[in-house]
C-alpha positions in Angstrom: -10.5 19.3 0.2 -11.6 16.6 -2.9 -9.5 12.9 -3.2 -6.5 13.9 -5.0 -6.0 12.1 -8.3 -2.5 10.9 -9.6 -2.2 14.1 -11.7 -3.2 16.1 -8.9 -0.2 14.1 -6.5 2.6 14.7 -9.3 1.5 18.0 -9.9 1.8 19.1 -6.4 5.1 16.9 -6.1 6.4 18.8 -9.1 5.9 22.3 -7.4 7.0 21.4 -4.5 10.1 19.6 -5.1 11.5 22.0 -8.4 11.0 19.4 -10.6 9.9 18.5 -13.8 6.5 16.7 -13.8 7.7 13.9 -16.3 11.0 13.5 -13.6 8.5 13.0 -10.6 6.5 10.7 -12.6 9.2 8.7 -12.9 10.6 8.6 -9.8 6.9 7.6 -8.2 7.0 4.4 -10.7 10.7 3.4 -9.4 9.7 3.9 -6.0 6.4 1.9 -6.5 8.3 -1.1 -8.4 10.9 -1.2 -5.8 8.1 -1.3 -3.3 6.8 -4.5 -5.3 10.0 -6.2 -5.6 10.8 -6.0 -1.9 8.2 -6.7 -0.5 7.9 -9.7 -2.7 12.0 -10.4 -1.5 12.3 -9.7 2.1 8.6 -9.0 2.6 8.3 -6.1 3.7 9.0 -2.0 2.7 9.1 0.8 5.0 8.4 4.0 3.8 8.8 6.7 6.6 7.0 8.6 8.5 3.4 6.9 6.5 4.1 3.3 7.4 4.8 0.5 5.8 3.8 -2.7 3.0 4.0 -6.0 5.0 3.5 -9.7 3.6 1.2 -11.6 6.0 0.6 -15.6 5.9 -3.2 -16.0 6.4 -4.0 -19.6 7.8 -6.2 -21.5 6.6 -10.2 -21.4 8.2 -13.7 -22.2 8.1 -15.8 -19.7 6.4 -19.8 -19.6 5.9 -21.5 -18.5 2.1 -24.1 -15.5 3.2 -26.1 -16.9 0.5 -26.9 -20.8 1.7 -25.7 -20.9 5.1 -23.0 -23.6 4.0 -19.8 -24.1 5.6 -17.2 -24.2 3.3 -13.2 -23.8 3.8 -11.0 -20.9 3.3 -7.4 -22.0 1.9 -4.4 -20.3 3.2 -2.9 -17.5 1.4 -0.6 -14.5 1.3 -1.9 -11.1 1.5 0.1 -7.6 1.4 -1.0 -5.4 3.9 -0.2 -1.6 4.9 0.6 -0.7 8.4 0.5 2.8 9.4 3.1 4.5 11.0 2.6 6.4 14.9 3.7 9.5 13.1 0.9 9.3 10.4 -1.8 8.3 12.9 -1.2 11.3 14.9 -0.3 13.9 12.4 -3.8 13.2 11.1 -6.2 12.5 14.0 
């Protein structure tokens, strides 16, 4: 089976679920900006049975540039990352 696209994921959404296309459009953008907002807020957002979005403090390190060799240091940041669920992980391997 080929990558699906975002048409391809509302289309199949909208089969499934009796909807209208333009309704599960929709609904996929207020589920993606409440995603945004809390994992911006409390930092993280489950979404079950896949996993879920997590805000992770990187600290601060040394770091080498591939192209002269120099050390140079890596400020600390924030980063989202996804975590997948046990459910997902075995459904699909």
């Amino acid at each position: 089976m080929a990558k699906m696209t975002k048409s391809d994921v509302l289309n199949a959404l909208a089969e499934k679920t009796g909807m209208k296309r333009k309704d599960v459009a929709s609904f996929m953008d207020a589920v993606v900006e409440l995603a945004y907002k809390q994992v911006k807020s409390a930092g993280e957002f489950p979404i079950h049975g896949i996993g879920k979005l997590v805000k992770v403090n990187r600290k601060a390190r040394q770091g080498r540039n591939p192209a002269t060799g120099a050390t140079i240091q890596i400020p600390a940041k924030t980063v989202v990352k996804f975590r997948v669920a046990k459910a997902a992980k075995e459904a699909v391997l």
